[in-house]
LOVOBA-522324 format. One line per 2 residues: for each residue x, z, y of N, C-alpha, C. Coordinates in pm, whole numbers, plus 50000, padded with zeros to 5 digits. Layout:
! residues N
X,Z,Y,X,Z,Y,X,Z,Y  ...
***
This chain:
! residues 398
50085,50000,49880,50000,50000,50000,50087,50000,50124  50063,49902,50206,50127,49937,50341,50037,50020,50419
50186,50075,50451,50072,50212,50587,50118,50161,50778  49974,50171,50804,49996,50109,50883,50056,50110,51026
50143,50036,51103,50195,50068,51243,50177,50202,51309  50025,50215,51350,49971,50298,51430,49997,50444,51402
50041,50459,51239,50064,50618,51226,50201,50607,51237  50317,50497,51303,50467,50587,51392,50472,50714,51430
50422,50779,51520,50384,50919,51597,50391,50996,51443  50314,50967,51355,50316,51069,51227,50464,51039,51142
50479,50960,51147,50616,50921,51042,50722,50982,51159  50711,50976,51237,50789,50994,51361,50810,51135,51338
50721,51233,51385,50685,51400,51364,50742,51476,51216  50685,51365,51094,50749,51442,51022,50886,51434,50981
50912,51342,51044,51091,51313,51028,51146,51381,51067  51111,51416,51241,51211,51529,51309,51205,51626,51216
51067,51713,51161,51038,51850,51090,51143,51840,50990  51143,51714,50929,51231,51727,50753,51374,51724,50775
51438,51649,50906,51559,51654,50914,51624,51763,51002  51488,51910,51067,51566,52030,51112,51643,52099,50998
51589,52078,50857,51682,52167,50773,51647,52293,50746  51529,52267,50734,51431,52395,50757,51305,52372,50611
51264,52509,50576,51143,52487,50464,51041,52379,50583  50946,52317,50587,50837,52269,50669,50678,52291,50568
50639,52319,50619,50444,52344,50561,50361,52264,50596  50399,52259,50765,50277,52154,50855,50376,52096,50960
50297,52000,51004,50375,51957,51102,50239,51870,51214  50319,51901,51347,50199,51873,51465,50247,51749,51506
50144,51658,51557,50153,51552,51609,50048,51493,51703  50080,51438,51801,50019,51407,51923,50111,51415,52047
50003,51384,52127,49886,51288,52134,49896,51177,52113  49735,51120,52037,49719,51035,51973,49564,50979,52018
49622,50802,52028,49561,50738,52080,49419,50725,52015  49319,50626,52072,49186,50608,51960,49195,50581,51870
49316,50445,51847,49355,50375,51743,49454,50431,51632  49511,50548,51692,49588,50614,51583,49511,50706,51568
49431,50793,51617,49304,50876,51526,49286,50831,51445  49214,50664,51474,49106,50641,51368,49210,50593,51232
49387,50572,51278,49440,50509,51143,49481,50646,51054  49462,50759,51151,49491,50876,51096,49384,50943,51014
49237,50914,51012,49161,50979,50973,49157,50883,50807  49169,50745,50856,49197,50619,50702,49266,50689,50599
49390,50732,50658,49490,50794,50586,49468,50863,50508  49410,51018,50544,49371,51115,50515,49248,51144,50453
49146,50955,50436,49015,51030,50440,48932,51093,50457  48910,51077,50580,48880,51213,50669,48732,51136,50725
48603,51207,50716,48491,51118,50787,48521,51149,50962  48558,51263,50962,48539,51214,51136,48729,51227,51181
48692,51174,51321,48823,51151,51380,48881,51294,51407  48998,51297,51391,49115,51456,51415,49104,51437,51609
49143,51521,51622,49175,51525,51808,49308,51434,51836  49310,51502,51957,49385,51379,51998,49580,51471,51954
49569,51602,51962,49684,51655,51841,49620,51762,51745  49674,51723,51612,49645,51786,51497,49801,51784,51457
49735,51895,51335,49855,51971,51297,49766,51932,51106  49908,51872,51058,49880,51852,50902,49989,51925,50789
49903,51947,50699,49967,52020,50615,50054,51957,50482  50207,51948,50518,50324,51845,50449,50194,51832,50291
50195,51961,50230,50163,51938,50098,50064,51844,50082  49967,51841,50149,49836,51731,50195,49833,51646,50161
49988,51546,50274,50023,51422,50324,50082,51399,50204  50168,51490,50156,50208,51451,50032,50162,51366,49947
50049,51471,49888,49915,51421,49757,49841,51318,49789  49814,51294,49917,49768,51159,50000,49866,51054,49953
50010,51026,50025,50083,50929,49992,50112,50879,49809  50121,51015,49783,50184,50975,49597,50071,50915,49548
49971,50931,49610,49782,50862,49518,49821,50705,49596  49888,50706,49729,49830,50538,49761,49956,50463,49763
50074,50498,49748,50210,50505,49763,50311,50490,49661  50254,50577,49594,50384,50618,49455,50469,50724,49542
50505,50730,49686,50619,50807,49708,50542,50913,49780  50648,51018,49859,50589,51174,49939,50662,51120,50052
50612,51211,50107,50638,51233,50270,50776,51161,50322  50867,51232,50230,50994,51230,50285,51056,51109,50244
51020,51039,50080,51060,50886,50067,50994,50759,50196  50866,50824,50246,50812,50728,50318,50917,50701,50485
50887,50843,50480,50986,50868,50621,51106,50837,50636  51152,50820,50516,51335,50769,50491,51317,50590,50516
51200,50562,50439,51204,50405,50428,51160,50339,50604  51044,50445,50646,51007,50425,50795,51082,50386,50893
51099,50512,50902,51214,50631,51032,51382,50575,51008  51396,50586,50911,51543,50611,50893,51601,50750,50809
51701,50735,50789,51759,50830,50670,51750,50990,50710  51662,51081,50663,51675,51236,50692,51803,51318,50702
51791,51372,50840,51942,51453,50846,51889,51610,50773  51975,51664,50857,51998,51825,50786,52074,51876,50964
51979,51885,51016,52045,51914,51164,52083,52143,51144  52034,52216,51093,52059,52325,51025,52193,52332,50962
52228,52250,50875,52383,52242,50813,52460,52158,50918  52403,52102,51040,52516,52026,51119,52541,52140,51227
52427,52230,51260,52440,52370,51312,52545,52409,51267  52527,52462,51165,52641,52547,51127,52821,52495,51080
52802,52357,51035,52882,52272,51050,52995,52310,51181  52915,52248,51308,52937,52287,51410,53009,52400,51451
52891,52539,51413,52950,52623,51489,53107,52699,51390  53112,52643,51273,53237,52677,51175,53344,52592,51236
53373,52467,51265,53438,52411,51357,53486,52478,51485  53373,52509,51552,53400,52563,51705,53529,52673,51646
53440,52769,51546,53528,52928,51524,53675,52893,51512  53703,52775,51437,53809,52724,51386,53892,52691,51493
53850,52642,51580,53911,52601,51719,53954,52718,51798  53879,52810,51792,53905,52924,51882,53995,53019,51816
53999,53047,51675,54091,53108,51608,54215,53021,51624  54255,52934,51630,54366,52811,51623,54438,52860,51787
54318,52871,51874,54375,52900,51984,54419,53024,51982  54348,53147,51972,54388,53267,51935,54523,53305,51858
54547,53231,51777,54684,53255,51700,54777,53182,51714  54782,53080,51841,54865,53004,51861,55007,53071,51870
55137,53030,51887,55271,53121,51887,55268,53137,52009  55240,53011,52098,55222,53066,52252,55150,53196,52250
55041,53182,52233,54891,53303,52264,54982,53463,52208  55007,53427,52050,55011,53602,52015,55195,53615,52099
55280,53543,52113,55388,53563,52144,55404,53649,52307  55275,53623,52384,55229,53661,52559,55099,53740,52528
55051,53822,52471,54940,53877,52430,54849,53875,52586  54905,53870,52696,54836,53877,52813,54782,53766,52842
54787,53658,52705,54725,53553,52762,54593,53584,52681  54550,53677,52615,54412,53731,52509,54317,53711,52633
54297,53718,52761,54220,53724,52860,54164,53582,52864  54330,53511,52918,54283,53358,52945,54181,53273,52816
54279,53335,52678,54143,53292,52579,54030,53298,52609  54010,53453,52626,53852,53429,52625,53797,53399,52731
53848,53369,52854,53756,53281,52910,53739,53111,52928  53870,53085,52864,53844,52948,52806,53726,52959,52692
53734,53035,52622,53606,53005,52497,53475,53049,52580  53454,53144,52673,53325,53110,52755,53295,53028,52807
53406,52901,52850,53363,52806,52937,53289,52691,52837  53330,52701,52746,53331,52603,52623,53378,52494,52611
53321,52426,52507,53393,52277,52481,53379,52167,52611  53498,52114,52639,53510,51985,52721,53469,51885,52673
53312,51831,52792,53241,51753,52727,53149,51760,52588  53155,51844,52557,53067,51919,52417,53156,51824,52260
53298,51817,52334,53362,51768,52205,53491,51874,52156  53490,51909,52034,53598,52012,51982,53690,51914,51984
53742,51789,51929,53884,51733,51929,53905,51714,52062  53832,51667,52190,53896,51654,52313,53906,51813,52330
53847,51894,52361,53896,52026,52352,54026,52086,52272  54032,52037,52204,54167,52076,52143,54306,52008,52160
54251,51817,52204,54370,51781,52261,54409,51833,52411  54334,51872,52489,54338,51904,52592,54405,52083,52581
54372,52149,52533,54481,52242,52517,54574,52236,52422  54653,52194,52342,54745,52134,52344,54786,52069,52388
54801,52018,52518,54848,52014,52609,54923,52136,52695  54807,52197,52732,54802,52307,52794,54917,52411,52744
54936,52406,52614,55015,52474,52514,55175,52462,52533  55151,52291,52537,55271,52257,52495,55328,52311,52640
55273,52302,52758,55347,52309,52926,55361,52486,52944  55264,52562,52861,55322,52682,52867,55434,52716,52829
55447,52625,52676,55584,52668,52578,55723,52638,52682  55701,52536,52747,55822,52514,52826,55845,52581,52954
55764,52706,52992,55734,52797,53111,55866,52888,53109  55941,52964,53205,55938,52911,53337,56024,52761,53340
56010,52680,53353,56102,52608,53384,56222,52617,53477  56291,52496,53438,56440,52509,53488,56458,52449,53657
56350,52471,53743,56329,52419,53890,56326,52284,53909  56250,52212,53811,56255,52061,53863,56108,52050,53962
56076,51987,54020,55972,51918,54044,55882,51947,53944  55748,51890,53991,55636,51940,53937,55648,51778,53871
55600,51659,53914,55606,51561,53880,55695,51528,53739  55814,51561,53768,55953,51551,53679,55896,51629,53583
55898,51782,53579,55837,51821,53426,55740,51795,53358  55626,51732,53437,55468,51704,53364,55514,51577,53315
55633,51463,53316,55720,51357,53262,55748,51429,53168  55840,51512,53149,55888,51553,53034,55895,51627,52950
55734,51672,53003,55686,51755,52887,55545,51674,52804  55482,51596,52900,55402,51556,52838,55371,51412,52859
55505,51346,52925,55510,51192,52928,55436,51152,53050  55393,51206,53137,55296,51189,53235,55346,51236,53336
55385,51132,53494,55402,51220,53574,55295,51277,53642  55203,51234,53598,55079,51274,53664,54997,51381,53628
55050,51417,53473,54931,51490,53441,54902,51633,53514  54980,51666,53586,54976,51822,53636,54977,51830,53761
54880,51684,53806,54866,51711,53957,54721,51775,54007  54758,51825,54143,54599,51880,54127,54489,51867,54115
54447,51939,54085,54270,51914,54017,54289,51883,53879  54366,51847,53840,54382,51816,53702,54341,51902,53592
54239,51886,53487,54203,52033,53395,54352,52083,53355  54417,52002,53307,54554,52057,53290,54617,52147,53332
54622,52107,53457,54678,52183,53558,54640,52370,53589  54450,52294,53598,54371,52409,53623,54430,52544,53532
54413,52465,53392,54442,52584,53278,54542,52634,53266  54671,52553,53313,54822,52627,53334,54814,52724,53434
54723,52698,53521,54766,52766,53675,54683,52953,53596  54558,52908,53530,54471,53052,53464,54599,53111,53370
54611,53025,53306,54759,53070,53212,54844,53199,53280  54914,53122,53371,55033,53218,53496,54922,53331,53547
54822,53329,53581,54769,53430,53660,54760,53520,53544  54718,53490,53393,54758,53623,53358,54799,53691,53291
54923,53577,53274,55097,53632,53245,55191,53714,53367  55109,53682,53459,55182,53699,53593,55070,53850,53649
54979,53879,53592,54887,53948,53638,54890,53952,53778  54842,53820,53843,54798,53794,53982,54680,53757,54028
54642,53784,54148,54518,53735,54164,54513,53525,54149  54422,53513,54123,54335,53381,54124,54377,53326,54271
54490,53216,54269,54523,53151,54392,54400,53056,54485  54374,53105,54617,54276,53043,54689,54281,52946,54749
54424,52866,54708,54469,52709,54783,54548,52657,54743  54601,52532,54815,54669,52493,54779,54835,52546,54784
54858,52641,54893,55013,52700,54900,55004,52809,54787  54882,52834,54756,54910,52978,54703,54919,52946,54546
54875,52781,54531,54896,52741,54387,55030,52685,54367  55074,52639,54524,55238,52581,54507,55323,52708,54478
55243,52837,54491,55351,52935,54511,55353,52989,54338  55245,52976,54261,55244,52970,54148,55329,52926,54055
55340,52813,54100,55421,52688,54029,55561,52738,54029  55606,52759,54172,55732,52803,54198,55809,52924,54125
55705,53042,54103,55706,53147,54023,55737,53124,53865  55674,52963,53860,55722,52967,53711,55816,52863,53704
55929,52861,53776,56018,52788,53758,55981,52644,53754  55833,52558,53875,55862,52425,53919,55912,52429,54071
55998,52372,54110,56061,52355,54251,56128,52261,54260  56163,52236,54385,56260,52110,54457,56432,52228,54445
56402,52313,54489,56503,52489,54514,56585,52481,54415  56693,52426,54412,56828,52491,54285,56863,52601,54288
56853,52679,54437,56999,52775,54502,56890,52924,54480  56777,52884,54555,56700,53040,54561,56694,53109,54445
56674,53038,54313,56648,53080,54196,56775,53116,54158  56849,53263,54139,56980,53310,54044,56956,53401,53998
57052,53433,53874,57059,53533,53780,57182,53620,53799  57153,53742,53774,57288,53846,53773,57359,53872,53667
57483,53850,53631,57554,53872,53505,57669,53943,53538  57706,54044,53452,57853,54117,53487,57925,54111,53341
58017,54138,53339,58135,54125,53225,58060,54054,53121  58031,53963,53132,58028,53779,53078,58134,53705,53060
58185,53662,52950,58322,53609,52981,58308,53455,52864  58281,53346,52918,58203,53261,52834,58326,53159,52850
58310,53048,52806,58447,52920,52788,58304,52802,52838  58332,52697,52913,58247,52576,52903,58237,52549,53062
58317,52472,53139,58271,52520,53279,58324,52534,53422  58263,52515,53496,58359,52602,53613,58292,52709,53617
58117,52730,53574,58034,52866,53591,58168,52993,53459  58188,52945,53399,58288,53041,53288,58347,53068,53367
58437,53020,53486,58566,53020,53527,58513,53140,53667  58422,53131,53695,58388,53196,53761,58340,53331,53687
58241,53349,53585,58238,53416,53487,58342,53520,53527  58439,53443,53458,58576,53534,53363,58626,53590,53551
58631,53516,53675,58710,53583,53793,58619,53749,53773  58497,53739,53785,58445,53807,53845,58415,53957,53758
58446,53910,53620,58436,54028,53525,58556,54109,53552  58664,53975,53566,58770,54059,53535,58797,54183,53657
58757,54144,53746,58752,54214,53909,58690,54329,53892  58547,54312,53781,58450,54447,53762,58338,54426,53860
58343,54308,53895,58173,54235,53991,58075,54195,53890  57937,54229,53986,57849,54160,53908,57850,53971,53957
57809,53884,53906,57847,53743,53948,57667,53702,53985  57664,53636,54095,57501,53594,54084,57513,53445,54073
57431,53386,54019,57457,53223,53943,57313,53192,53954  57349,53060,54098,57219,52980,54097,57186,52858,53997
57088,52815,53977,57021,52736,53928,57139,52590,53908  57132,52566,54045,57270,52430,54023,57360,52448,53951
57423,52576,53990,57533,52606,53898,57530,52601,53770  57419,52694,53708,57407,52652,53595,57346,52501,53508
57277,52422,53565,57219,52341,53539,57370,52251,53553  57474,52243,53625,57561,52147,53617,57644,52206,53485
57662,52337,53404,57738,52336,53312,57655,52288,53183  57729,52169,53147,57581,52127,52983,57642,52188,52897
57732,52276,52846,57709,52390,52750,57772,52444,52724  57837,52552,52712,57904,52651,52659,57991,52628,52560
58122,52628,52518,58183,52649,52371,58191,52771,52315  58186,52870,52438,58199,52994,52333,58129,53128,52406
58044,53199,52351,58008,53318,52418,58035,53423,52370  57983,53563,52440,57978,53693,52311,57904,53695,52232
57920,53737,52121,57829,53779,52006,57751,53822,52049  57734,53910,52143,57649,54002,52169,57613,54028,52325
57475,54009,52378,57453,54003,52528,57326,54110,52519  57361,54209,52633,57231,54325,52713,57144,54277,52778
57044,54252,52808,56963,54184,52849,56847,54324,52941  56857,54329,53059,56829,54459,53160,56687,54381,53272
56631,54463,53280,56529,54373,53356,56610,54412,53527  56635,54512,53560,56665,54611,53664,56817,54558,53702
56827,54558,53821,56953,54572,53890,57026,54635,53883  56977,54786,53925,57056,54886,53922,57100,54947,53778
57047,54924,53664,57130,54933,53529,57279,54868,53560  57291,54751,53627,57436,54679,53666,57517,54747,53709
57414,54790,53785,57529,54892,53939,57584,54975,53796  57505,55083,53752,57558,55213,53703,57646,55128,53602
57620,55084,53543,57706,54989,53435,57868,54945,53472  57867,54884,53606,57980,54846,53682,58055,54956,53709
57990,55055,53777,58012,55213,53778,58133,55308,53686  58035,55259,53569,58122,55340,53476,58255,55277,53417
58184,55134,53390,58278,54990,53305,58448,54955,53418  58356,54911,53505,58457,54840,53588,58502,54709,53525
58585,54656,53501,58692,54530,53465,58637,54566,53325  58597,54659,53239,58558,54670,53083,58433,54648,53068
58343,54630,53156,58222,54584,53129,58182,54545,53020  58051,54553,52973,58026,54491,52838,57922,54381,52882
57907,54266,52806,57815,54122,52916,57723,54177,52883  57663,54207,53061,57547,54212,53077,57466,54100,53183
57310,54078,53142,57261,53975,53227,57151,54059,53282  57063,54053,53378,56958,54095,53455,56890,54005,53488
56767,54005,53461,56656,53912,53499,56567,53953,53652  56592,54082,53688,56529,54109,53827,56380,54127,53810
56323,54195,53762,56178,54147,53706,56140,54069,53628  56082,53993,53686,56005,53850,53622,56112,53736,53607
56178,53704,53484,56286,53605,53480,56286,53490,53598  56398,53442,53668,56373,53349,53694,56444,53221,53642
56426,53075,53642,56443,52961,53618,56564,53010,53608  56697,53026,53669,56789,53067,53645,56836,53157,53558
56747,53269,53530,56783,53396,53432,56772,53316,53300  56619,53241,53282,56588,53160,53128,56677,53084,53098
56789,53020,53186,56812,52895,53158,56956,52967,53103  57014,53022,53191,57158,53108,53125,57112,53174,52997
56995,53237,52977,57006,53323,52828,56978,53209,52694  56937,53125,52793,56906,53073,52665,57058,52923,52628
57139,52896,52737,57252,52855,52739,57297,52939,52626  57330,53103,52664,57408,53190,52587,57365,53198,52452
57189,53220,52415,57187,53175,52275,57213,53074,52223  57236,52924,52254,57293,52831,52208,57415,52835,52179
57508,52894,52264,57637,52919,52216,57632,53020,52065  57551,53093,52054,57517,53208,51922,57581,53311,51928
57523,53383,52089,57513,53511,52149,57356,53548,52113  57369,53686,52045,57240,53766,52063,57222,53824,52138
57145,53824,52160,57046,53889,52281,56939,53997,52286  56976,54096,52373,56908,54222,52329,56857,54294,52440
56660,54285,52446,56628,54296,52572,56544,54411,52640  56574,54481,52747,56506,54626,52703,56488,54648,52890
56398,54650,52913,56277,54685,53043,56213,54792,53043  56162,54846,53196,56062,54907,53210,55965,54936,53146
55916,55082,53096,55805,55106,52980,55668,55115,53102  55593,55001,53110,55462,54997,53204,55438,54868,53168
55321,54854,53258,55219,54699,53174,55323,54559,53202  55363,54563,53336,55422,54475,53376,55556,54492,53311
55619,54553,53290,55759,54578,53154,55766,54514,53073  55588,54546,53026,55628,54474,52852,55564,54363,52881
55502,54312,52998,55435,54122,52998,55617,54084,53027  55690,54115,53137,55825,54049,53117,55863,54045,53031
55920,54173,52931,55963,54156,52797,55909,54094,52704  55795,54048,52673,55691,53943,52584,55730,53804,52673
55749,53778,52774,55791,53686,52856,55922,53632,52812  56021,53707,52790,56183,53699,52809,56189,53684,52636
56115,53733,52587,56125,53737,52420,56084,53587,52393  55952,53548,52427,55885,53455,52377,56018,53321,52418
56030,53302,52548,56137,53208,52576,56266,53182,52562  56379,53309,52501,56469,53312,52514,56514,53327,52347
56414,53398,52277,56415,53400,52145,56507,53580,52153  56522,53643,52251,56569,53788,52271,56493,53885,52179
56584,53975,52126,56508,54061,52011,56478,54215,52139  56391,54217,52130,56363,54393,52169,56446,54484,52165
56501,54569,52241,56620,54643,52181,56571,54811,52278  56526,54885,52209,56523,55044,52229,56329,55034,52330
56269,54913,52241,56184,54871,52312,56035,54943,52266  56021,55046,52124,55922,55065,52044,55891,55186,52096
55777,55245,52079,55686,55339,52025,55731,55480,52072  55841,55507,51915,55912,55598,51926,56001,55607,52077
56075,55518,52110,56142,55507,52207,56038,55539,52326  55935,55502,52362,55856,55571,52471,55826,55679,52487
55770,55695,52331,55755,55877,52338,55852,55918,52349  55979,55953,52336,56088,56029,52312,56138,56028,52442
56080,55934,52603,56157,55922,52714,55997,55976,52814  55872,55953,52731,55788,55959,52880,55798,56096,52947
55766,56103,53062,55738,56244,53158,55637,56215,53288  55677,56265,53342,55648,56222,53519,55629,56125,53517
55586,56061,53617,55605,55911,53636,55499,55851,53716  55504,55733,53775,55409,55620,53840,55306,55606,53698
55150,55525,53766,55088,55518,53689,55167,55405,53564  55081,55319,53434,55195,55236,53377,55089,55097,53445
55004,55107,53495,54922,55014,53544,54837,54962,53431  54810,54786,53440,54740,54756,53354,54808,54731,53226
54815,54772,53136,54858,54732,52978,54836,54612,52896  54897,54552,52850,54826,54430,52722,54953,54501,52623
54910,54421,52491,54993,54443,52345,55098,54379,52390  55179,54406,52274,55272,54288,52311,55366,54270,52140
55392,54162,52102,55372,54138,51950,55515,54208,51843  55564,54314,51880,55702,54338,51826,55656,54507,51759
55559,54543,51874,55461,54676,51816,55380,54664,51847  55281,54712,51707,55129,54711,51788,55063,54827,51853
55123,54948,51819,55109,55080,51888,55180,55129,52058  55265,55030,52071,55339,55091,52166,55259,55056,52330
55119,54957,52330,55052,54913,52446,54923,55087,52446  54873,55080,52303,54810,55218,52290,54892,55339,52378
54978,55347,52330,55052,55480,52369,55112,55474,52524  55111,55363,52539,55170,55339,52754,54999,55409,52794
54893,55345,52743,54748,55393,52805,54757,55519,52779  54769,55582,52711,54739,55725,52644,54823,55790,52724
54939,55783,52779,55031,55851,52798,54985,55849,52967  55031,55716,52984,54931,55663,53125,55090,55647,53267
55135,55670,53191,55300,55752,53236,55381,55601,53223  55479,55566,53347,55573,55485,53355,55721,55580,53290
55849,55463,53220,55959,55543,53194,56047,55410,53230  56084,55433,53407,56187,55365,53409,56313,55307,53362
56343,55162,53373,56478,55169,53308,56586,55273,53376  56570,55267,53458,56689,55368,53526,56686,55437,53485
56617,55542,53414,56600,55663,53361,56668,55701,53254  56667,55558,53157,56771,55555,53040,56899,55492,53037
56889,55462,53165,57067,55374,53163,57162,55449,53068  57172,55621,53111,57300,55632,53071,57295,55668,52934
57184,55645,52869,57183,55626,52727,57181,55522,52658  57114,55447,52737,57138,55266,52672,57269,55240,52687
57348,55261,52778,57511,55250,52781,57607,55290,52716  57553,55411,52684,57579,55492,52600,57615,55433,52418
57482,55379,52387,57438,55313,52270,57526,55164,52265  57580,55079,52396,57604,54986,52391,57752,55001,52367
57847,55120,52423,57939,55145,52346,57963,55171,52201  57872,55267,52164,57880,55267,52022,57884,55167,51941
57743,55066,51966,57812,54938,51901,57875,54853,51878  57961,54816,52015,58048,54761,52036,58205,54834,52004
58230,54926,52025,58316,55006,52021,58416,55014,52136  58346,54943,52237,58425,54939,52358,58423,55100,52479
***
């Protein structure tokens, strides 16, 4: 039997019902014209006409079709309509995908390596998918990924690194989502406010080592005594004197590499660890480097010079929030092991102190972000110099 044109609207209705993925019983349809009443009442056998929407019962239509048909509901509707989905299993389909995406992001080496970026996650996963697609969402932070992994940079241009990190000189210009998400990135690795322009996003950039600036950006090193260079040669004057040496960006960027370093490099967030260090050492110094806070382009680029040569590196900061985002900072980029950086070591130094501010984890202990809150207590580096110095003789035997 052919069924005729006019019941579309019904083949139509029960298609959507069968392909939600759902049990179905009845299904509503309308409004419906004179002419599809009256092909609807044919159907059904029905002496008088249905309204203009009725609601029919699948099992019904069923026993109706298999008597004039041979087939049910759902063979008719397949042959009609087109092939029945399962929009319920594409639900969940879906939302197992999404999870997958967001865990991927969550455990990225970037993500757990900066735990302060657990924020920026989640408000990338509130914003949701770009364009309501998970693979552009995912190529698009990877991206994002890859320009963190290469953070701070070594002071090139903004143009020049978005070339050579991601083949594009363009991609990291403004307005760019790219961009956008690097810039959320730094704000809160950097725990700063949300920049309100354009200087205050150039000033961002600059913070993480993009600039035109060779000279502003230097690092402090004392009894360093490296081979590769005129920066060595300077190195070796200034140890031997018992100075600390400060080394800009040019400088280092003109030596391409080292032949030989120490085994072994201190890695101090603080200045004044130098001073007292110089203090005691003089001309015996043991190599130490200082990052000044927040590494700069210059500090990354020498430690990580010095690990190429296959100097270890051993890095130990301020016990407060901003301490351990540098030290998760200086770790993640430099490949620096933690050194007198745990748990125990906080408890055994806290007292007095400034508040520790805001806290995140940070991935070397998982107790030691708990215990800065609990304690609530800052433990300056200065505080332990003359025991970390202490310790750095012993191992060395100097």
């Amino acid at each position: 039997m052919e069924l005729p044109i006019a019941l579309m609207p019904l083949w139509q209705a029960v298609h959507a019902r069968l392909s939600g993925g759902l049990a179905v019983s009845r299904v509503k349809v309308g409004p419906l014209d004179p002419g599809q009443r009256t092909a609807l009442a044919d159907l059904l056998g029905s002496a008088r006409l249905p309204g203009e929407h009725v609601e029919i019962s699948l099992a019904k239509l069923d026993q109706v079709l298999l008597d004039r048909t041979g087939q049910d509901s759902r063979a008719v509707v397949s042959r009609l309509v087109g092939p029945i989905g399962d929009r319920a299993a594409e639900r969940r389909e879906a939302a197992a995908r999404r999870a997958e995406l967001w865990d991927w992001l969550g455990g990225h080496p970037v993500v757990t390596a900066q735990p302060a970026l657990g924020d920026w996650v989640a408000s990338i996963r509130r914003a949701g998918l770009v364009g309501g697609s998970i693979a552009r969402t995912r190529e698009e932070l990877e991206k994002v990924l890859e320009v963190l992994s290469e953070l701070p940079a070594a002071g090139q241009p903004l143009p020049k690194f978005a070339d050579e990190v991601l083949g594009d000189t363009h991609a990291l210009d403004e307005g760019k989502r790219c961009a956008n998400l690097v810039l959320k990135a730094l704000v809160a690795i950097y725990d700063v406010p949300p920049p309100a322009d354009a200087p205050e996003r150039r000033a961002l950039w600059e913070r993480a080592g993009i600039a035109d600036d060779q000279l502003s950006s230097t690092v402090l090193a004392a009894g360093l005594r490296t081979r590769g260079g005129v920066v060595s040669d300077v190195l070796e004057l200034w140890a031997d004197a018992g100075f600390a040496a400060a080394l800009t960006l040019q400088q280092l960027r003109a030596t391409t590499a080292l032949t030989s370093a120490p085994p072994e490099v201190w890695v101090f967030e603080n200045p004044s660890v130098l001073a007292v260090a110089l203090d005691r050492f003089g001309e015996r110094c043991p190599p130490l480097v200082c990052t000044s806070g927040w590494p700069s382009s210059a500090g990354i680029l020498l430690l990580n010079q010095l690990s190429a040569a296959g100097s270890a590196l051993y890095y130990h900061g301020d016990f407060d929030g901003e301490g351990l985002r540098i030290a998760a900072n200086v770790v993640a980029r430099t490949g620096a092991v933690p050194w007198r950086m745990s748990s125990d070591d906080y408890l055994a130094a806290v007292a007095d102190g400034p508040s520790v501010g805001r806290v995140t984890s940070v991935p070397w202990d998982a107790q030691l972000a708990r215990h800065l809150t609990e304690a609530g207590r800052t433990v300056p580096e200065e505080r332990l110099a003359r025991a970390l110095l202490d310790e750095i003789v012993q191992r060395t035997g100097s």
